[in-house]
Backbone as numpy.savetxt, mean C-alpha at the origin, in Angstrom:
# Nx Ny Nz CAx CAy CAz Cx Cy Cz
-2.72 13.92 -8.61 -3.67 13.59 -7.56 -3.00 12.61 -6.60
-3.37 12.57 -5.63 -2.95 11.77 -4.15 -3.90 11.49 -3.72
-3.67 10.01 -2.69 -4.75 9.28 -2.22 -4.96 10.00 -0.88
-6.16 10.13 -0.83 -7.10 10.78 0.19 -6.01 10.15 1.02
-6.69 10.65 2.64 -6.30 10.11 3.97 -7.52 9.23 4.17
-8.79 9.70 3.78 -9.87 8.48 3.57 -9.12 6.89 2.75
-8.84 7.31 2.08 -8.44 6.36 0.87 -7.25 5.29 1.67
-6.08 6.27 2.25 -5.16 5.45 3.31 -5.95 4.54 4.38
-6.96 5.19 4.99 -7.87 4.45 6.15 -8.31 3.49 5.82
-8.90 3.20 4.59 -9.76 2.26 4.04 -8.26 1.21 3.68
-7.54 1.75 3.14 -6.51 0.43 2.62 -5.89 0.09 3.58
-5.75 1.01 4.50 -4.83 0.58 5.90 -5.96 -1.17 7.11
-7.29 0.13 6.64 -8.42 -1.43 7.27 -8.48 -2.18 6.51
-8.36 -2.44 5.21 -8.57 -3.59 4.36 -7.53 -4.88 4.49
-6.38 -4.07 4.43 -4.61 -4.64 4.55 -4.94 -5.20 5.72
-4.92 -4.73 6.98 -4.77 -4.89 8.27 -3.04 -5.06 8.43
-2.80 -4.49 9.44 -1.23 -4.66 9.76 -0.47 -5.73 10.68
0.46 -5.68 9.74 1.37 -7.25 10.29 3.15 -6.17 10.48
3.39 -6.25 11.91 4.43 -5.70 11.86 6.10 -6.51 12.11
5.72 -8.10 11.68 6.49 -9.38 11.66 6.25 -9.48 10.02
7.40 -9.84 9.11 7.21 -10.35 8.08 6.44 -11.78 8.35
5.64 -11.99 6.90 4.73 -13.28 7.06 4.67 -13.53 5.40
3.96 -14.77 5.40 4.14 -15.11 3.90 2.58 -14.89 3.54
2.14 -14.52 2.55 -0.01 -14.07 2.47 -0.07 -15.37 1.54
-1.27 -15.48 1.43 -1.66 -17.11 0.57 -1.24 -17.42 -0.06
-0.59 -16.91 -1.14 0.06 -17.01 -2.18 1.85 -17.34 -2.13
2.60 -17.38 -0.60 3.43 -17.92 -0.60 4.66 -16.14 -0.74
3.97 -15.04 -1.20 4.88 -13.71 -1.19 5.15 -13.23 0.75
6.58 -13.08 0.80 6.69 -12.40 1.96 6.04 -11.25 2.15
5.51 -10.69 3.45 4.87 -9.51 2.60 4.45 -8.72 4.08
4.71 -7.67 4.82 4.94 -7.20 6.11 3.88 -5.21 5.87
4.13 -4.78 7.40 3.28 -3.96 7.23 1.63 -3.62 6.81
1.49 -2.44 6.13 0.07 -3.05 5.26 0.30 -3.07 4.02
0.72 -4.66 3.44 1.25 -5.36 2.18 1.96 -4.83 1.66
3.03 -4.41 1.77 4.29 -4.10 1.23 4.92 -5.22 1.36
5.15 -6.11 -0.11 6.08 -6.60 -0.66 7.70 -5.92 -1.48
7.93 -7.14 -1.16 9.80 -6.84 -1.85 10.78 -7.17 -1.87
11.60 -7.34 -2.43 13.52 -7.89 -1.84 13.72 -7.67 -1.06
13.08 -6.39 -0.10 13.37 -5.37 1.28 12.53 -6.47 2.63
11.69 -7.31 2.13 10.96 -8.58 2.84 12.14 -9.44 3.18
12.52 -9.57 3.95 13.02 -11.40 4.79 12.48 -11.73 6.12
12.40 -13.04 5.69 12.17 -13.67 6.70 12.55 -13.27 7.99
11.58 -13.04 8.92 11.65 -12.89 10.62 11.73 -11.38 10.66
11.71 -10.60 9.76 12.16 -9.10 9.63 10.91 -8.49 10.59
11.19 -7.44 11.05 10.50 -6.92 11.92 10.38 -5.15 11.66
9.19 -4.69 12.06 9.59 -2.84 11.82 8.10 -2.34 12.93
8.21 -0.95 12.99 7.06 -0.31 13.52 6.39 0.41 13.31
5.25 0.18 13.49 3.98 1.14 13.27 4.45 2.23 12.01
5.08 3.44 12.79 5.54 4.37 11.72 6.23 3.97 10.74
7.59 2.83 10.65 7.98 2.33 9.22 6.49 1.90 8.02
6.10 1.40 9.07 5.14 0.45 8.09 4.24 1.59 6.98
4.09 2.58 8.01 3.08 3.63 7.23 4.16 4.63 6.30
5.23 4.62 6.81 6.07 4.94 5.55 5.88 4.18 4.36
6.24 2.72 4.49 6.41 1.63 3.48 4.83 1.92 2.63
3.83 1.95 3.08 2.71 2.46 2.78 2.84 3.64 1.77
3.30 4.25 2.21 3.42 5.69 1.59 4.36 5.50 0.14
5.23 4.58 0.71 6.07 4.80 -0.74 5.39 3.68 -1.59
5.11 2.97 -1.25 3.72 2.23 -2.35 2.92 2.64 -3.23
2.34 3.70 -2.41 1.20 4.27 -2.92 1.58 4.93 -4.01
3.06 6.11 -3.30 3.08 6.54 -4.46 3.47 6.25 -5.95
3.99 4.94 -5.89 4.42 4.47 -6.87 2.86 3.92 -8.14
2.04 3.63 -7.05 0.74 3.37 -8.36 0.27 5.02 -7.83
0.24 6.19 -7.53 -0.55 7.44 -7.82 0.50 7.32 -9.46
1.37 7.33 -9.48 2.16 7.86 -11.05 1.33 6.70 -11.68
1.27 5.76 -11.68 0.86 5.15 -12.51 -0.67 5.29 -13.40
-1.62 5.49 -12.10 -3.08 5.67 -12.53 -3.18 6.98 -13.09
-2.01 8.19 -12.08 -2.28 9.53 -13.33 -1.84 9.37 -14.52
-0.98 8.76 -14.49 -0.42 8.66 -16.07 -0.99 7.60 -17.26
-2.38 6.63 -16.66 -2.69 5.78 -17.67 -4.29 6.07 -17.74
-4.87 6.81 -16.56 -5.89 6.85 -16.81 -6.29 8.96 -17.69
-6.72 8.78 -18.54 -7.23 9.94 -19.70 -8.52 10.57 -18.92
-9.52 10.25 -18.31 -10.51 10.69 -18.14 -10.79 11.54 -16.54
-11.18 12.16 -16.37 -11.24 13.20 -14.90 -11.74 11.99 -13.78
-11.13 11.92 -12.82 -11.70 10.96 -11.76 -11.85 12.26 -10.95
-13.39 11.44 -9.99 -13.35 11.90 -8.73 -12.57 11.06 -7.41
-12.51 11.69 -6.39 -11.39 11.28 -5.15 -10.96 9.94 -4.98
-12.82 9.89 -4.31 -13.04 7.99 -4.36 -12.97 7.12 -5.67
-12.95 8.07 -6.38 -12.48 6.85 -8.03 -10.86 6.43 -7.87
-10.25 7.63 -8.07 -8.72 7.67 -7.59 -7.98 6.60 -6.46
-8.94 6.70 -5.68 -8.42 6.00 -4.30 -8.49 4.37 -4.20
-10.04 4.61 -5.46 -10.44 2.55 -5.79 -9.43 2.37 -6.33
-8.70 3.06 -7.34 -7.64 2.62 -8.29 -6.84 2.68 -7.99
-6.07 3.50 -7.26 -5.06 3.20 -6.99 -4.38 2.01 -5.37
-5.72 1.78 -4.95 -5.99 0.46 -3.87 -5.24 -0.30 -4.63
């Protein structure tokens, strides 16, 4: 399963986009919509389309995760809370 394009919209408005690395409350560098990483430094800069890449490869890294830990049938919007 894959996160809706609903599911992207909603995390893309939740995130809100920063296309300047910045540090979030907690003191993590953290650029785009929240993509953290070693790939973060300071003053780093990217656009629109990187960012929604960086997005993309996020995501898919928790879709493997939630298919592979969760046992029980989700529907879309279950999928999409979880893997937020």
């Amino acid at each position: 399963m894959k996160t809706s394009s609903q599911g992207i919209g909603l995390i893309q408005k939740f995130e809100g986009l920063r296309l300047t690395a910045y540090k979030d409350m907690v003191g993590v560098l953290t650029i785009g919509y929240g993509h953290t990483g070693p790939d973060v430094t300071p003053g780093l800069t990217i656009t629109q389309p990187r960012a929604v890449a960086l997005l993309q490869q996020d995501l898919a890294k928790f879709e493997v995760g939630v298919s592979r830990l969760v046992k029980v049938q989700l529907r879309q919007n279950q999928f999409d809370a979880l893997v937020s």
